[in-house]
C-alpha positions as CSV (number, residue, x, y, z in Angstrom):
1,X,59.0,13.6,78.2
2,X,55.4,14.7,78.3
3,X,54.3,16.6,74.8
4,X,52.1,19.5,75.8
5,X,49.2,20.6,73.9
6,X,50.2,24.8,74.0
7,X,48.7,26.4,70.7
8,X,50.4,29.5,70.0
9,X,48.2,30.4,67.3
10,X,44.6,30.6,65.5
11,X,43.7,27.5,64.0
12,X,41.0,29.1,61.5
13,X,44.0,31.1,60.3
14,X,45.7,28.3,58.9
15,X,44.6,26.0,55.5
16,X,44.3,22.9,57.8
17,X,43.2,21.0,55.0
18,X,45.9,21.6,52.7
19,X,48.2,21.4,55.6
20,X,47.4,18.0,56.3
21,X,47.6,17.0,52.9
22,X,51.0,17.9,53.0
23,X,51.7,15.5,55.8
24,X,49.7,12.7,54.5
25,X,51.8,12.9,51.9
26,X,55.0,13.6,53.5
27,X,54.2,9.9,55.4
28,X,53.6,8.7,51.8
29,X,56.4,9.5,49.8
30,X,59.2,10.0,53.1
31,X,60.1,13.9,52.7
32,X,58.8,17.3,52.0
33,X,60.0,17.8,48.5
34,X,58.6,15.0,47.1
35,X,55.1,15.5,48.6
36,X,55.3,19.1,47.3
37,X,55.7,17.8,44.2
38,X,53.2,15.5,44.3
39,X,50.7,18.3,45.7
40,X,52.2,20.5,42.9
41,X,53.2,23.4,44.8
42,X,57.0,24.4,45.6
43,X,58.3,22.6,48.3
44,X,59.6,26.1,50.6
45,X,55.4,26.9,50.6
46,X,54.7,22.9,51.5
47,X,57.1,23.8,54.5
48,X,55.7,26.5,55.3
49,X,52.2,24.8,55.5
50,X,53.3,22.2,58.0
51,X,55.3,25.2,59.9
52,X,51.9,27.0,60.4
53,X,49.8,23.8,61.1
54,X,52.5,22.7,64.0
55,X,52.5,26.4,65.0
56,X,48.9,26.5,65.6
57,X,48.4,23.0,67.2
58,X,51.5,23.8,69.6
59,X,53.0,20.3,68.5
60,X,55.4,19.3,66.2
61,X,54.0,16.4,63.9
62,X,56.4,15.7,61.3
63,X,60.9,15.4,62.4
64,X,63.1,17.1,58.8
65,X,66.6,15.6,59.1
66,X,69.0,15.5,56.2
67,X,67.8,12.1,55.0
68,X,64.0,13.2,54.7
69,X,61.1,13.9,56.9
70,X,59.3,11.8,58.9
71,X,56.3,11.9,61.4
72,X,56.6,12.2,64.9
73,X,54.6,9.7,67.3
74,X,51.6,12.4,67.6
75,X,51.4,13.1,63.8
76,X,51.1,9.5,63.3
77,X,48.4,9.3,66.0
78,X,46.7,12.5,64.5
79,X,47.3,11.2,61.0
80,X,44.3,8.8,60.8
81,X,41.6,11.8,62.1
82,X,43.7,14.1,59.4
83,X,42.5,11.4,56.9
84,X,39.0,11.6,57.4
85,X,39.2,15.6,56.9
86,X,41.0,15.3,53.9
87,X,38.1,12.8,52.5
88,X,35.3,15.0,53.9
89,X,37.3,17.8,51.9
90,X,37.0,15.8,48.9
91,X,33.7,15.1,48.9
92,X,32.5,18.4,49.7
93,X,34.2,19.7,46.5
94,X,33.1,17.1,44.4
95,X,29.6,17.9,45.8
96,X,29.8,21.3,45.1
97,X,31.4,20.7,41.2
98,X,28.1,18.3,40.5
99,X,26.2,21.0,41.8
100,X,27.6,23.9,39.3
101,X,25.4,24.1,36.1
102,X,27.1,22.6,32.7
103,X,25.9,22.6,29.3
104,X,23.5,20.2,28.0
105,X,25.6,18.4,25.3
106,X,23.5,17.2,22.0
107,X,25.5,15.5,19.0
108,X,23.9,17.1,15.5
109,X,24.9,16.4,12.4
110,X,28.1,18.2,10.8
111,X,25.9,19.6,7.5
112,X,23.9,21.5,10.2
113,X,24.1,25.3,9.5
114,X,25.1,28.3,11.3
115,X,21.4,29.3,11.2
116,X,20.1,26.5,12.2
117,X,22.0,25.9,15.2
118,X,21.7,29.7,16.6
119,X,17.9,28.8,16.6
120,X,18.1,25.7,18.4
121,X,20.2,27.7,21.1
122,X,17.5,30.3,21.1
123,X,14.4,28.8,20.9
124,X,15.5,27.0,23.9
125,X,13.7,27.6,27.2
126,X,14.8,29.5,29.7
127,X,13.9,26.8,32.8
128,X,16.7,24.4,30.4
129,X,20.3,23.7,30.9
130,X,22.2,25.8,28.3
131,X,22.8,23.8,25.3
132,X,26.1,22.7,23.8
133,X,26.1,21.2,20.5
134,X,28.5,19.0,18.9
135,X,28.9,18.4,15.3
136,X,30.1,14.9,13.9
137,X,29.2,12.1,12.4
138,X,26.3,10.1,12.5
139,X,28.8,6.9,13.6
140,X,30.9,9.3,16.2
141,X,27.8,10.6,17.6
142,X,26.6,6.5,18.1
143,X,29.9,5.9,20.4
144,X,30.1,9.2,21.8
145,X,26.0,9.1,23.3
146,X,26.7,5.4,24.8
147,X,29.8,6.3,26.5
148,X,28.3,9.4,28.4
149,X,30.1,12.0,26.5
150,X,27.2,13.3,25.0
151,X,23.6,14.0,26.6
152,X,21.3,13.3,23.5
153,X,22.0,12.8,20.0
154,X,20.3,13.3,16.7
155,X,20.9,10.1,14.7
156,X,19.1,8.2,11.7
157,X,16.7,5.9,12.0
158,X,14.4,4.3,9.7
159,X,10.5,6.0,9.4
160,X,9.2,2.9,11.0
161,X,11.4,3.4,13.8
162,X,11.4,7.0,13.7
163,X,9.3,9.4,15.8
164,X,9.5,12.2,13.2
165,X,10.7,12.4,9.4
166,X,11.1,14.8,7.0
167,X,10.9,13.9,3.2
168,X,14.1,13.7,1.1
169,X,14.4,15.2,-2.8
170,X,17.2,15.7,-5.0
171,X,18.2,19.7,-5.7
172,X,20.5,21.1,-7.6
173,X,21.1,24.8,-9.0
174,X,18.6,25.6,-11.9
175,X,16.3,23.7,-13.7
176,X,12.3,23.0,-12.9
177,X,10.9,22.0,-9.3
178,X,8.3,19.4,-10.2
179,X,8.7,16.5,-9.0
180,X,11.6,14.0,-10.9
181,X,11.1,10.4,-11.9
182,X,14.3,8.7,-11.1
183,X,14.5,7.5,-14.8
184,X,15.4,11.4,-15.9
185,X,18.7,10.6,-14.2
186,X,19.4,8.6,-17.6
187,X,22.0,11.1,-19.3
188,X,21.4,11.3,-23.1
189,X,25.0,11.8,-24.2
190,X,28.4,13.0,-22.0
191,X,28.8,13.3,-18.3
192,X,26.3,11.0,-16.3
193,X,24.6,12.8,-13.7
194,X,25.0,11.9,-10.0
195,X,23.0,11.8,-7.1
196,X,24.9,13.1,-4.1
197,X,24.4,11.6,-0.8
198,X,25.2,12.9,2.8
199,X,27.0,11.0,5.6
200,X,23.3,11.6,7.2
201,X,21.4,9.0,4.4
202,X,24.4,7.0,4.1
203,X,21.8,4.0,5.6
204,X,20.6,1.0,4.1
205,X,16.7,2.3,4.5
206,X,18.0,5.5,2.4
207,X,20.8,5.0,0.4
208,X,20.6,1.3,0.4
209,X,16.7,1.5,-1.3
210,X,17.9,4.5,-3.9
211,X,20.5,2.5,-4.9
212,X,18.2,-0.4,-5.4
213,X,15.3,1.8,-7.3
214,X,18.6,3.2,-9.6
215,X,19.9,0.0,-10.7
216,X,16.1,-1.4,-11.7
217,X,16.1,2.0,-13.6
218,X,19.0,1.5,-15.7
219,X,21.4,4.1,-14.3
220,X,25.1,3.0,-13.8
221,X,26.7,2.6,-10.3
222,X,28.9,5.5,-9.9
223,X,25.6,7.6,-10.5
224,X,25.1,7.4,-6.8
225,X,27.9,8.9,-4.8
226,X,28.4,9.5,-0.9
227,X,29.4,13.3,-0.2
228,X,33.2,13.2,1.3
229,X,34.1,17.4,0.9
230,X,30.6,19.0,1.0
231,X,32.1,22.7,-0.3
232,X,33.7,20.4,-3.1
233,X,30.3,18.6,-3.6
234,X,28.7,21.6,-4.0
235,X,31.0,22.6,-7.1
236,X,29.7,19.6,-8.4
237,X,26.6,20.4,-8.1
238,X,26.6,23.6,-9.9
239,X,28.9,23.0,-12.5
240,X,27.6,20.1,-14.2
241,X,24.2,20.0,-13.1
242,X,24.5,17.2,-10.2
243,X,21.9,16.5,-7.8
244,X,22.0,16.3,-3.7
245,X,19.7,14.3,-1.9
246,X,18.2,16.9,1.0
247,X,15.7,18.1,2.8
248,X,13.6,21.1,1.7
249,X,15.0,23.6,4.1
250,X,18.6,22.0,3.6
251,X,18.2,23.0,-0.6
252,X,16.7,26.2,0.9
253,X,19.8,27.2,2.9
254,X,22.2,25.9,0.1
255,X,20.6,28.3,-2.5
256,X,19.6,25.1,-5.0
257,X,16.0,24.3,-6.0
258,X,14.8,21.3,-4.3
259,X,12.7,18.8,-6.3
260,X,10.4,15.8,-4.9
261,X,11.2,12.7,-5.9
262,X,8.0,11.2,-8.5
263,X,5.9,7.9,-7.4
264,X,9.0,7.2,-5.0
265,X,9.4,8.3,-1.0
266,X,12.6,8.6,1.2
267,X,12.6,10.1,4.4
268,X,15.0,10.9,6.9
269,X,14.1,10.3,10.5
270,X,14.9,10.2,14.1
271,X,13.5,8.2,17.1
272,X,12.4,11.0,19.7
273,X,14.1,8.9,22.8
274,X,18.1,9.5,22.6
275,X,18.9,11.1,25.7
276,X,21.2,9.4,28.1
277,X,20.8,11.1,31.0
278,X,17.9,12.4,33.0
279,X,18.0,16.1,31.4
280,X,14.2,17.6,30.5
281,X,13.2,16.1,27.6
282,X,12.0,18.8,25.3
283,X,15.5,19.9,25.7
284,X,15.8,17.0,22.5
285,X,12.5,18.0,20.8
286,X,14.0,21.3,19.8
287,X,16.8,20.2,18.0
288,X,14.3,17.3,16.4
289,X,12.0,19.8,14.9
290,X,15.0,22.1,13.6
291,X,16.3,19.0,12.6
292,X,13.7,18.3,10.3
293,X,12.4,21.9,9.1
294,X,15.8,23.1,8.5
295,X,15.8,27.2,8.2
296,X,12.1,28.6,8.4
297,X,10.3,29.1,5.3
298,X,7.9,28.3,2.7
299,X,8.1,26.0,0.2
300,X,6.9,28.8,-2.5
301,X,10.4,30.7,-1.7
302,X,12.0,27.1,-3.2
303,X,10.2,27.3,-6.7
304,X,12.0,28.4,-10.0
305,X,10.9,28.9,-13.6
306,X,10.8,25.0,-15.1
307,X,13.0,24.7,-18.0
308,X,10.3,23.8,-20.4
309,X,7.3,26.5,-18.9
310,X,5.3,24.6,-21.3
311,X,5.0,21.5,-24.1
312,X,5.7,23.5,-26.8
313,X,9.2,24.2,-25.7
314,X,9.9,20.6,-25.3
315,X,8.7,19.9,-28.5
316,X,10.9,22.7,-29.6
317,X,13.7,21.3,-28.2
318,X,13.1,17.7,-29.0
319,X,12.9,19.1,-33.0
320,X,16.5,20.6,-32.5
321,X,17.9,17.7,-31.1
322,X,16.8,15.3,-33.7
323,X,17.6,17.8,-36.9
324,X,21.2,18.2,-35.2
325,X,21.2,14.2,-35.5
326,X,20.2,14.6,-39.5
327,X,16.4,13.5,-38.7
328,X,13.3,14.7,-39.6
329,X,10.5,13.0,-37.4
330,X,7.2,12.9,-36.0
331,X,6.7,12.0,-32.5
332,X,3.7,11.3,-30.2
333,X,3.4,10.7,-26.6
334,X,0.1,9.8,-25.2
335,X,-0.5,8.6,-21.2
336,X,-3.1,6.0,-21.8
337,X,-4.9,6.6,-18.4
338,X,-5.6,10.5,-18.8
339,X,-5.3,10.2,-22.6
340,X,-3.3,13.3,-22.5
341,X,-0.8,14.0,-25.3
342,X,2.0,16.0,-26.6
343,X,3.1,15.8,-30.1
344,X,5.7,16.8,-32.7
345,X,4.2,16.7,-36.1
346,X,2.1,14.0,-35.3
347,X,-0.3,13.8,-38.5
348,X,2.6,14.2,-40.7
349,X,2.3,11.0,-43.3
350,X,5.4,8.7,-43.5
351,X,5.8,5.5,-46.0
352,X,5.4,3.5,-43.0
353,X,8.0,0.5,-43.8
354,X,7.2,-2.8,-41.5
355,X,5.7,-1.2,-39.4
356,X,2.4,-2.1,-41.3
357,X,2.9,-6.2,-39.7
358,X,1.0,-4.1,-36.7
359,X,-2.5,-3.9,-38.2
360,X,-1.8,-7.0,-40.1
361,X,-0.9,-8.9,-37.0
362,X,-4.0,-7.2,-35.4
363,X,-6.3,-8.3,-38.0
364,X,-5.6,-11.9,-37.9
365,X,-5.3,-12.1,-33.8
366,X,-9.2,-10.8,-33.9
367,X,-10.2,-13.1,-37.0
368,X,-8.4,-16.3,-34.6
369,X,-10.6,-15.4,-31.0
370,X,-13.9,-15.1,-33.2
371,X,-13.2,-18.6,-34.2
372,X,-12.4,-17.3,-38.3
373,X,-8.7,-18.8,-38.6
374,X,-7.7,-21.5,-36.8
375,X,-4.2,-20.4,-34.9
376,X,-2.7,-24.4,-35.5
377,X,-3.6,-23.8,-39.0
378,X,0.0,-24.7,-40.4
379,X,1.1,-22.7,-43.8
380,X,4.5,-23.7,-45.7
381,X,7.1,-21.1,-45.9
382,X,9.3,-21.6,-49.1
383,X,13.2,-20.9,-48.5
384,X,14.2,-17.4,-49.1
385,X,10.5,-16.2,-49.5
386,X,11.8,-12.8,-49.9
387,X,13.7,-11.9,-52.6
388,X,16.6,-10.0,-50.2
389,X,16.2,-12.5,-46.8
390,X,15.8,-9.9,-43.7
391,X,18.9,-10.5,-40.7
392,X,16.1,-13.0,-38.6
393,X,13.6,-15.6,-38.6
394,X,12.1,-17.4,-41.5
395,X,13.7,-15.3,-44.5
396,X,17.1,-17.0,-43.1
397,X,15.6,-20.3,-43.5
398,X,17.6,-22.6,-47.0
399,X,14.7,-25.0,-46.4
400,X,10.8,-25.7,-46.7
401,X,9.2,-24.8,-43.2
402,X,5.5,-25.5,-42.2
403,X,4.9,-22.8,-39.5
404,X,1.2,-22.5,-37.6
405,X,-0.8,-19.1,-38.4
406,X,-0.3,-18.4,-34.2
407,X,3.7,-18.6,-34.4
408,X,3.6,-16.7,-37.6
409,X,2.3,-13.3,-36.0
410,X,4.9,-14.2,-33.5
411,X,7.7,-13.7,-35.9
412,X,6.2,-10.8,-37.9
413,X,5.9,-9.0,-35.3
414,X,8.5,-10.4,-32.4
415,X,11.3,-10.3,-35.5
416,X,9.5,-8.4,-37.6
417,X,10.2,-11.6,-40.5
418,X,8.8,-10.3,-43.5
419,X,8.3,-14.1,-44.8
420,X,6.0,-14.8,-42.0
421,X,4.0,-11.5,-42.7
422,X,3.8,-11.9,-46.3
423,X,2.2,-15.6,-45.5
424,X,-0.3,-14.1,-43.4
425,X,-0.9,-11.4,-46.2
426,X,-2.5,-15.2,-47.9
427,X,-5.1,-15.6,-45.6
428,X,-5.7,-11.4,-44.8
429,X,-5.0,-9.5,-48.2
430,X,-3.7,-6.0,-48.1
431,X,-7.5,-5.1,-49.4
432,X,-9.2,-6.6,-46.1
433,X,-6.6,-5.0,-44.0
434,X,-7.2,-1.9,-45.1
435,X,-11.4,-2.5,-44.7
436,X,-10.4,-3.5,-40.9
437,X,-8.7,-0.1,-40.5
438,X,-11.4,1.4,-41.9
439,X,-14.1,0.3,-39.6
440,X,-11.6,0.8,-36.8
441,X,-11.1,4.6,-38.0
442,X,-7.8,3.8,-38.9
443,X,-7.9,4.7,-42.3
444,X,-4.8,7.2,-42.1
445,X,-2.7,3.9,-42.0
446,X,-2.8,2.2,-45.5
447,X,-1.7,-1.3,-46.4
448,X,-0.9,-1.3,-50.3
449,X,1.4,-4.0,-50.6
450,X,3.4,-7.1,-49.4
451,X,6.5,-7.1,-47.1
452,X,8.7,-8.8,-49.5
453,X,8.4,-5.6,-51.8
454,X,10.2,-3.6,-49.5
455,X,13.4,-5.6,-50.4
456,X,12.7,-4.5,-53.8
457,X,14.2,-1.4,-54.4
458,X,17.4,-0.4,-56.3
459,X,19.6,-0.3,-53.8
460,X,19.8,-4.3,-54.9
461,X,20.1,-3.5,-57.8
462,X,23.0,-1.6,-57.3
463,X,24.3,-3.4,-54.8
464,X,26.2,-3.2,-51.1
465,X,28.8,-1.0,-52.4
466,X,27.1,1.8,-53.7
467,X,24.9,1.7,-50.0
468,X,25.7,5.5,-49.5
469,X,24.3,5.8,-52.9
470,X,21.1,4.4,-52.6
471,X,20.5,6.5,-49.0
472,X,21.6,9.9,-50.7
473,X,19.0,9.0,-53.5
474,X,16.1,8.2,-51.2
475,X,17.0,11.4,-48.9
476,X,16.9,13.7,-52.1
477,X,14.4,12.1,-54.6
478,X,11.6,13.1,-52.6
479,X,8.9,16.3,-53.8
480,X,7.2,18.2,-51.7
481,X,3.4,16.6,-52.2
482,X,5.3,13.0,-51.4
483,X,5.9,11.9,-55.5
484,X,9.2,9.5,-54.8
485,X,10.9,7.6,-57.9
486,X,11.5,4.6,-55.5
487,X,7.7,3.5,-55.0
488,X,8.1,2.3,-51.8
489,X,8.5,5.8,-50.6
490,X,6.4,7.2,-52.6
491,X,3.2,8.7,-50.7
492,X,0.7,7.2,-53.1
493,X,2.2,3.1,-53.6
494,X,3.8,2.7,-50.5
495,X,2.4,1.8,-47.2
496,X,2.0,4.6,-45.5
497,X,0.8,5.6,-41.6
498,X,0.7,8.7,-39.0
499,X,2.3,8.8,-35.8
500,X,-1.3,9.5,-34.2
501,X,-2.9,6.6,-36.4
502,X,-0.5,4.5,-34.8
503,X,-0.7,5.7,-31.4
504,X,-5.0,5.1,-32.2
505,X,-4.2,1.7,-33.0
506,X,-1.6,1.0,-29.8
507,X,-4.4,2.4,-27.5
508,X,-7.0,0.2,-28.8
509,X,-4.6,-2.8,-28.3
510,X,-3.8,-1.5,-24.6
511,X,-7.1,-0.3,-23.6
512,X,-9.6,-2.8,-25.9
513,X,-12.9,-0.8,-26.9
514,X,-14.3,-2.4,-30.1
515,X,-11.1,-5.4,-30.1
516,X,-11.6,-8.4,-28.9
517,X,-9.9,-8.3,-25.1
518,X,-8.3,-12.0,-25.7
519,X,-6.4,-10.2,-29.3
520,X,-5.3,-7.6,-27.5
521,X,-3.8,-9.5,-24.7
522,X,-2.0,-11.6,-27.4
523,X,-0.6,-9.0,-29.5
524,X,1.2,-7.0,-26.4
525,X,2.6,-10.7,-25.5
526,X,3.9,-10.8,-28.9
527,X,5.0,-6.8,-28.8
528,X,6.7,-7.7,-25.2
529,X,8.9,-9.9,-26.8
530,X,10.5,-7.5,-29.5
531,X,14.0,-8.2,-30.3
532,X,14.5,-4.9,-32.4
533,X,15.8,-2.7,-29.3
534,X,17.8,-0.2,-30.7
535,X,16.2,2.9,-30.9
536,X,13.8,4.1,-28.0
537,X,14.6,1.3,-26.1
538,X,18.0,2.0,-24.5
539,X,16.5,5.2,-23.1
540,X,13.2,4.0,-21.8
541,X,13.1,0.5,-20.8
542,X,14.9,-0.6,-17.7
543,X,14.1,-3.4,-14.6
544,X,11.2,-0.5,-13.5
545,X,9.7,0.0,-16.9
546,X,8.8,-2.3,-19.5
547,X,8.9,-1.1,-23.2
548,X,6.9,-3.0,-25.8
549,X,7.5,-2.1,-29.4
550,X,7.7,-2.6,-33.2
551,X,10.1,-1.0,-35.6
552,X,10.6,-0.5,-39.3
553,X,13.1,0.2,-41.4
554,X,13.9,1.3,-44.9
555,X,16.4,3.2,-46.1
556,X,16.3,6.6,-44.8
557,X,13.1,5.7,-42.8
558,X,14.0,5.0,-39.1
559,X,10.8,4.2,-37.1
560,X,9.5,3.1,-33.6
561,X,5.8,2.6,-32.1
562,X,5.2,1.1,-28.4
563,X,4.0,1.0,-25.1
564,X,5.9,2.1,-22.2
565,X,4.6,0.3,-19.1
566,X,6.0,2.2,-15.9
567,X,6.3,0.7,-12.8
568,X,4.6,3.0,-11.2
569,X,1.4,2.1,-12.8
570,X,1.1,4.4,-16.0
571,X,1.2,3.3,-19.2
572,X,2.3,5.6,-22.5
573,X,2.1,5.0,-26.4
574,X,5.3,6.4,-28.0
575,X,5.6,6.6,-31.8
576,X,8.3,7.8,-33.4
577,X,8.1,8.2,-37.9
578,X,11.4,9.3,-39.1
579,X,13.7,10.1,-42.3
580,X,17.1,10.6,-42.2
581,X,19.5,13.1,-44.6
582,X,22.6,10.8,-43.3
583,X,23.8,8.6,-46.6
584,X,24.3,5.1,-44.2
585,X,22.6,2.1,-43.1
586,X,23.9,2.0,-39.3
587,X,22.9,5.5,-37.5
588,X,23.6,5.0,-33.6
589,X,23.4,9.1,-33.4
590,X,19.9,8.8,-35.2
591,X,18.9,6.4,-33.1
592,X,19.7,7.9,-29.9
593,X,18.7,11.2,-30.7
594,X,15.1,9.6,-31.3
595,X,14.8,8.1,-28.0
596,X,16.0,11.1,-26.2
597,X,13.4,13.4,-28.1
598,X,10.8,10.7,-27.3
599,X,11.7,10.3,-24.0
600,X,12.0,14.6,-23.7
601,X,8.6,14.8,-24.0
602,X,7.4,11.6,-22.1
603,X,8.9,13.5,-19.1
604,X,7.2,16.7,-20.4
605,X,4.1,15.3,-20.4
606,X,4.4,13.7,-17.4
């Protein structure tokens, strides 16, 4: 039987499309309700859709029996051209949905503020995609911009690689804003300070290189931590005094005053190029310069009153902090290039102890390189030379040594071995010391007598048990014009020094004007190699800094003079004169409270 072609109704008025995609699929999955559900519509309204299309072509293309549905010859001969619409369809919505305007997507870093991101949506231009930005981290931003989920991306990058960079300090709540030397991270007593790091620096050219510059510093490991719960972090921070490593307008935002870092530079930085797709490319720069300015403003709005506003208040607080350790003490810091000083009694007169195998050691270095003493001139060192043997070198010797005049001011001063000074004293008497000083304006450091008086005194006499005895009687015995009844502290037998004559005499060896350049040289070898390290030392020298030094010792006096040689080129003479109230021979808390005062006003002055 012929089929006639007999529309009955309008075609336009039917959704042919959909229609058809009804009996594609009805051929696909062999009835109506399963290509409704397919389609996702119910399957009465994908009957009704074939109803109409049939209806309007005048033709039946598809035979329902109680089994399922079927098509009829002429849908299967209509089928293939009802294919191609379907695909036209298709593509003409796809078309269209590429054609609709969507959100330029940029990955930003998750410490971004609120702030800063409403001006990056702002400030950008009106002829630009609308932007969408995506907070994660720096890792997560990596995967997402090379799988196409995000458009650009704002990740690290080392300043080499880096089209822009922004300089990176530490800031924390109060406290000065000059800049900090990374050795002020080394805590004088309790709770060691941290450096806090951001998943943004967590990189080998910024984290990697402070962790480096820490170690060489002295500071322990877990002073450098990685931020995990920034509000948490931020606790830190202003409950014990933490620092976070930032960016100016990062500190600015966080209310925390933001410090440079001292003769050290980090910077955090981004390479310009990290769009993915073909989007205009100062859609990126936008976010790069908020990026790196953080909230507008001026670095004057980030200043706060330092908490020494001048010298005199360290030296104030460098005095508390060593009479709360039972010291009385003069210090002296002086920066050998600018000869700037600051100073804490620093012409007070102390009985200077050993400290005296300094000019002594001086005296015969000049008298060897202008040809007077010959340094392989070998003297004989009798066993127990001094009548109390010192804890090193030749005083511990049971036998006869023959020791060269060189090697001796190696162990003076390198052990401070009183034997080995008072041979020296045989070819340099106390007398022509003190004449050398003299002519060297040096004449507030006076030589009186021999090193092997020092282990004179009654506390021999009395012996190791009544120790606490000896010190209470050398703290109180003392007048005020410097009368002592032990005559080794007394002001007018002893040997006595200033902490500035010292300092004199340290620059001079540093910085040679009237000594012989090849003595000096020597006599900071010999310094270098100090093995008395147990005062200024453990809060000065570190892999970045070297501290050269001589102390003395007697009794209640606890003394230090040096050179600290910083890596970043400048030099400082420290001297520290000191006598303790505290009855005892072994004083840790003296001895630390020296080198913090000392190293107090070292940062002060620098």
């Amino acid at each position: 039987m012929a089929c006639e072609f007999a529309p009955r109704a309008n075609l336009f008025h039917v959704d042919i499309v959909l229609a058809w995609r009804v009996v594609a699929a009805v051929n696909d999955y062999g009835s109506i309700t399963a290509a409704a559900d397919v389609l996702g519509m119910a399957q009465p309204i994908a009957s009704r859709r074939v109803s109409m299309l049939e209806e309007s072509l005048g033709v039946r293309v598809m035979e329902r029996g109680g089994r399922g549905s079927q098509l009829t010859v002429v849908g299967r001969m209509l089928l293939p051209e009802a294919q191609r619409l379907i695909a036209a369809a298709s593509a003409i919505e796809s078309t269209a949905r590429r054609a609709l305007p969507r959100p330029f997507r940029i990955g930003i870093p998750r410490s971004w503020s609120d702030p800063v991101c409403a001006r990056i949506l702002v400030e950008y231009g009106s002829g630009l995609p609308a932007a969408d930005l995506r907070p994660d981290s720096p890792s997560a931003r990596r995967s997402a911009l090379g799988e196409g989920w995000l458009d650009a991306a704002i990740l690290p990058a080392p300043p080499d690689e880096a089209t822009w960079t922004v300089p990176l300090g530490v800031a924390r709540g109060e406290g000065p804003a000059a800049p900090l030397h990374i050795d002020q991270l080394r805590s004088r007593r309790g709770r060691r300070l941290k450096v806090w790091v951001s998943e943004e620096d967590d990189v080998a050219h910024v984290r990697g290189s402070l962790e480096q510059r820490m170690h060489a510093n002295g500071l322990a490991a877990d002073q450098l931590a990685v931020i995990a719960d920034r509000p948490l972090t931020l606790s830190e921070v202003l409950r014990f005094g933490d620092y976070m490593l930032c960016t100016p307008g990062e500190a600015l935002d966080l209310g925390l005053i933001w410090r440079p870092w001292a003769a050290i530079e980090f910077r955090r930085g981004s390479p310009h190029a990290l769009c993915q797709t073909a989007a205009p490319r100062s859609a990126c720069s936008h976010a790069e310069q908020r990026y790196g300015h953080g909230v507008p403003g001026t670095p004057e709005r980030n200043v706060s009153v330092t908490r020494y506003s001048s010298s005199r208040d360290a030296v104030d607080c460098a005095r508390e902090e060593l009479a709360a350790a039972g010291l009385s003490a003069a210090l002296l810091v002086r920066d050998l290039a600018t000869g700037e000083e600051i100073s804490l009694d620093a012409d007070r007169r102390f009985p200077a102890a050993s400290l005296v195998k300094l000019p002594l050691a001086a005296m015969v270095l000049e008298k060897i390189y202008d040809g007077t003493i010959d340094p392989a001139t070998t003297m004989d060192i009798p066993p127990q030379a001094a009548s109390s043997p010192g804890p090193t070198g030749s005083t511990r010797f049971r036998h006869e040594a023959r020791i060269a005049v060189e090697d001796l001011v190696t162990l003076a001063v390198s052990l401070s071995d009183s034997a080995a000074a008072d041979a020296l004293f045989t070819l340099v008497t106390p007398s022509r010391v003190n004449g050398w000083l003299a002519r060297a304006d040096l004449s507030e450091i006076r030589v009186r007598h021999r090193l092997s008086d020092l282990h004179t005194t009654f506390m021999e006499a009395l012996g190791p048990s009544h120790e606490r005895l000896a010190h209470t009687l050398a703290h109180r015995g003392g007048e005020a014009e410097g009368s002592h009844p032990i005559p080794q502290l007394d002001h007018s037998l002893a040997n006595m020094g200033t902490a500035r004559a010292f300092a004199d005499l340290l620059t001079e060896v540093w910085r040679p004007s009237w000594m012989a350049e090849a003595a000096g040289k020597r006599l900071r070898e010999v310094l270098h190699a100090n093995v008395h390290r147990q005062r200024l030392s453990p809060e000065l020298a570190s892999d970045a800094a070297l501290w050269a030094s001589k102390t003395g010792t007697l009794l209640n006096l606890r003394h230090e003079v040096g050179v600290l040689e910083d890596a970043d080129g400048h030099d400082y003479v420290i001297c520290a004169l000191s006598e303790s109230r505290i009855p005892a021979t072994t004083q840790p808390a003296a001895d630390a409270a020296l080198g913090s005062a000392a190293r107090l006003l070292r940062d002060a002055l620098r």
